[in-house]
N, C-alpha and C positions, 0 to 999 in steps of 0.2 A: 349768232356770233357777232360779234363789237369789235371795232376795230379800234384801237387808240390812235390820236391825231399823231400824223409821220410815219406811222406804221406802212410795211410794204411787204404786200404779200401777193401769191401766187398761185393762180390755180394749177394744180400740175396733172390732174385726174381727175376727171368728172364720172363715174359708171354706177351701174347698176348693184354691183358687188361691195364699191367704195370709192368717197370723195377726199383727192386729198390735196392738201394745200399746201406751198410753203413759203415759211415767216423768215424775211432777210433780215428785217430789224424791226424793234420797237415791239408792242406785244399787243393781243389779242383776248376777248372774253368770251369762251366758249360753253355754254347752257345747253345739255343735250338730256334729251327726256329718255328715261326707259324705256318709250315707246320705240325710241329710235334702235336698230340692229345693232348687237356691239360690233365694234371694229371697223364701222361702215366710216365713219368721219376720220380724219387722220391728219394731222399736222408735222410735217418737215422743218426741220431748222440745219445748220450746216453741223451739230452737237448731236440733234439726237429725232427719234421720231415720237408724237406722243398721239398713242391710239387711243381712242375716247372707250369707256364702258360702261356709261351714262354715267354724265357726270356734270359737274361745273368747276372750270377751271381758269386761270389766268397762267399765259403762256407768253414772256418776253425773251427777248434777244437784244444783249448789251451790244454797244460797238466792238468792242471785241471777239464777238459773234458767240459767247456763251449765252448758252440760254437757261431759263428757271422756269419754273412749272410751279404753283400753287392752285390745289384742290382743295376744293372747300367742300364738295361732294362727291360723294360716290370713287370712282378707280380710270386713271387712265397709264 
């Protein structure tokens, strides 16, 4: 994961089961291998949640706290 400069984010869960984070603003690049278990990575925004299911994606939050999601592989 990448953070972009300003970004602010949060770890909210750390376990065994699943890691999940969340993103109050600005946006983040997430690269997860197939190796990795679906579901396990997960990111929070105050709009929506985006579960990873190997993939690679860019995940932002405007100031107005909508957020957008582009995948460039795989399904989240």
């Amino acid at each position: 994961m990448e953070l972009a400069d300003g970004a602010r984010v949060q770890v909210a869960r750390v376990g065994q089961e699943t890691t999940r984070l969340f993103l109050e603003r600005g946006s983040l690049e997430a690269r997860i291998t197939l190796a990795a278990r679906p579901r396990f990575f997960q990111v929070d925004t105050s709009a929506a949640r985006c579960v990873d299911l190997g993939c690679h994606y860019v995940l932002s939050v405007d100031a107005a706290g909508a957020a957008h999601v582009r995948v460039t592989t795989g399904q989240v």
